[in-house]
N, C-alpha and C positions, 0 to 999 in steps of 0.2 A: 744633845737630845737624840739624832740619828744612833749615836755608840749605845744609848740607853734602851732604847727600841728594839736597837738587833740584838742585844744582851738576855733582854725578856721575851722576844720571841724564840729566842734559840733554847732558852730552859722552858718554858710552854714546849716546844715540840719535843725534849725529853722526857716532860712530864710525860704529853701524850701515846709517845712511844712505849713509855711504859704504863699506862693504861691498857692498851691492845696488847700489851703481853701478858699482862694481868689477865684480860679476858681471853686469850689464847690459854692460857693454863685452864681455866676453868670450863671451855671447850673439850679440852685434853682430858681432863676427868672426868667430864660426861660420854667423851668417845671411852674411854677404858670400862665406866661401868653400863653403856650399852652393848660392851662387845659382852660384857660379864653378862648380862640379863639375858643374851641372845645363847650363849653357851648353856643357863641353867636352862631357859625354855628347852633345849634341844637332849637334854639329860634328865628332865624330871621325869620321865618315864625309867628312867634304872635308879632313881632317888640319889643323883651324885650331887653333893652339896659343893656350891659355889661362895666363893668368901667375896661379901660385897664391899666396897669403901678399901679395897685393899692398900691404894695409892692414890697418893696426892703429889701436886707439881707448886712447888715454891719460884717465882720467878727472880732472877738473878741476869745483871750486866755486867757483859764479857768487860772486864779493864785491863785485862795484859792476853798477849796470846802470841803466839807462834807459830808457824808450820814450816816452814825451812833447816828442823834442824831434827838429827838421826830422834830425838824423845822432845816433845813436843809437851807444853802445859799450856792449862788458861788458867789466868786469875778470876774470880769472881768478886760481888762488890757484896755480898750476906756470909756469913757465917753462921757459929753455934747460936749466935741468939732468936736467927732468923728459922731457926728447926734445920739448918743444913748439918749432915752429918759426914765424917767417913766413909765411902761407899757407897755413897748415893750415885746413882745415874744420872744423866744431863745428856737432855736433848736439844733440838733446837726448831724453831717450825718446818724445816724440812727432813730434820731427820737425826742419827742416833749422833752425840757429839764426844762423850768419854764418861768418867768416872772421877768424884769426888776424891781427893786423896788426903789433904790439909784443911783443917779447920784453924781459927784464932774466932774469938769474940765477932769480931765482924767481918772475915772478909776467909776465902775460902782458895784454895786451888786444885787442877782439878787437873788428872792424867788425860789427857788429848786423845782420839783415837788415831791420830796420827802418833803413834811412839811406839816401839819396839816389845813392848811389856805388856800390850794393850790387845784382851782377845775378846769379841764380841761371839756369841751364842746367835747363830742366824739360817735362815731357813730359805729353799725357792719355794716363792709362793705357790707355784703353779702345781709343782711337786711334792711339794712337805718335805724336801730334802734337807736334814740340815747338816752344818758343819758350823766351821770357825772362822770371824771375817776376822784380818790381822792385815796392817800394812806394813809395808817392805822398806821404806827410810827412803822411797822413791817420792813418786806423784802424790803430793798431797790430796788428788782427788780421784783415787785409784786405790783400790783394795783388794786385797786375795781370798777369795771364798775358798779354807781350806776343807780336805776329809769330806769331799762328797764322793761317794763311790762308783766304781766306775760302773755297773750294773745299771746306772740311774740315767735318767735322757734331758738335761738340762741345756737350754737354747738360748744364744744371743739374742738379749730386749727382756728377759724373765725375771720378774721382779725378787730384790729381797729384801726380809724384813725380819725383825728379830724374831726368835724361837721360845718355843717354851721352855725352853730348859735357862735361858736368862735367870739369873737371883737379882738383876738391878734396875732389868727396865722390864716392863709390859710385852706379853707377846702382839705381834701385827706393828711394831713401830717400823715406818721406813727406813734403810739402807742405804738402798742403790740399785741399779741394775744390772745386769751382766755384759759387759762390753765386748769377752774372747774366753772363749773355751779351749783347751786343748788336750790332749790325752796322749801321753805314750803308747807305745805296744803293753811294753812290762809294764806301767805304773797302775797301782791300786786304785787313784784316785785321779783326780780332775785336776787340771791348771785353770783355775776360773779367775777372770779379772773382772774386777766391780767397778763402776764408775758409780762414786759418792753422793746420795743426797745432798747433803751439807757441804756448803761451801766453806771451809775456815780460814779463807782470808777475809769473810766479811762479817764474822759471827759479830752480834750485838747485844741483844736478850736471848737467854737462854729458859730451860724448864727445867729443875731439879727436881727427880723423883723421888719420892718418899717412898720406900714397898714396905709398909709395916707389920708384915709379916715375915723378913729377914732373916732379923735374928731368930726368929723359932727356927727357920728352914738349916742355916747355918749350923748353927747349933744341934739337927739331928742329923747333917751330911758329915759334920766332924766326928761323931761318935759313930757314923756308920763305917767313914772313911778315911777320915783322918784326915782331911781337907776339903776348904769351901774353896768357891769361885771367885 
């Protein structure tokens, strides 16, 4: 009776787990379209149009995962039937966690943002500076803000968070913060080291971002340029 008990309290507190990430996503979509409603307020004086509904967050449990090695993946437990696609973004309640890569019928995997291949589009808040977060196959909770120029005045504790120029996740999603700055004499750019929102040795539930405006974006950066993000 005791083994049966603890049996059904332990899937009861999964189920509930995933309730509150359920409702963390649908939190996450209402933060995205009040950031959306607050940018058109501040533009309808020049009539610049705002695309609302742009993005939705499918929630997904982490089941395999790694961070100790130079390329890093997580498994997910949804795939194509659950709307996860190729390319989707994946956060997690603290902040940005990687990019969809594999789909099957049900179950999905996903480029880590700990892995060598893996570049985030990311900004200092305080500045609008942006460049490129990338980790180094070091500190799993450590990351390199590249290509911030040296012209620009960026300070240890300055928040970051993704940029506009992102194609997978929402601008303003958290990062991390800046832990060390450094500058050479000659160097163009900044040595900046990030300390991670995201922990990934504990990830659990995740948020898969849908941006369903993508593939139109994709699609007019290839013909401009001849490759997307």
């Amino acid at each position: 009776m005791e083994v049966s008990d603890e049996v059904t309290g332990f899937f009861g507190l999964v189920q509930e787990n995933e309730k509150l990430a359920n409702e963390n996503a649908k939190l996450n979509s209402l933060l995205v379209k009040s950031q959306q409603t607050i940018q058109k307020m501040a533009m309808d004086s020049i009539h610049i149009p705002i695309i609302q509904n742009q993005y939705s967050f499918i929630v997904a449990k982490v089941i395999n995962n790694s961070v100790a090695r130079p390329n890093n993946y997580i498994t997910l437990n949804k795939g194509l039937l659950d709307g996860i696609k190729p390319g989707m973004g994946i956060i997690s309640p603290q902040g940005v966690v990687g990019r969809v890569m594999v789909c099957s019928q049900h179950f999905s995997t996903a480029t880590s943002l700990l892995h060598s291949k893996m570049l985030i589009s990311a900004e200092i808040s305080r500045i609008n500076a942006s460049g490129s977060l990338k980790w180094d196959g070091k500190d799993p909770d450590q990351a390199n803000l590249e290509f911030v120029a040296r012209h620009l005045k960026p300070k240890k504790g300055d928040t970051i968070r993704t940029s506009e120029y992102s194609n997978i996740l929402p601008e303003g999603i958290h990062v991390g913060v800046i832990r060390s700055i450094s500058l050479k004499d000659d160097a163009t750019f900044y040595n900046i080291v990030v300390d991670l929102a995201t922990d990934f040795s504990t990830l659990n539930f995740v948020y898969v971002i849908d941006n369903k405006l993508k593939a139109e974006k994709d699609t007019l950066q290839f013909q401009t340029t001849g490759q997307v993000e």
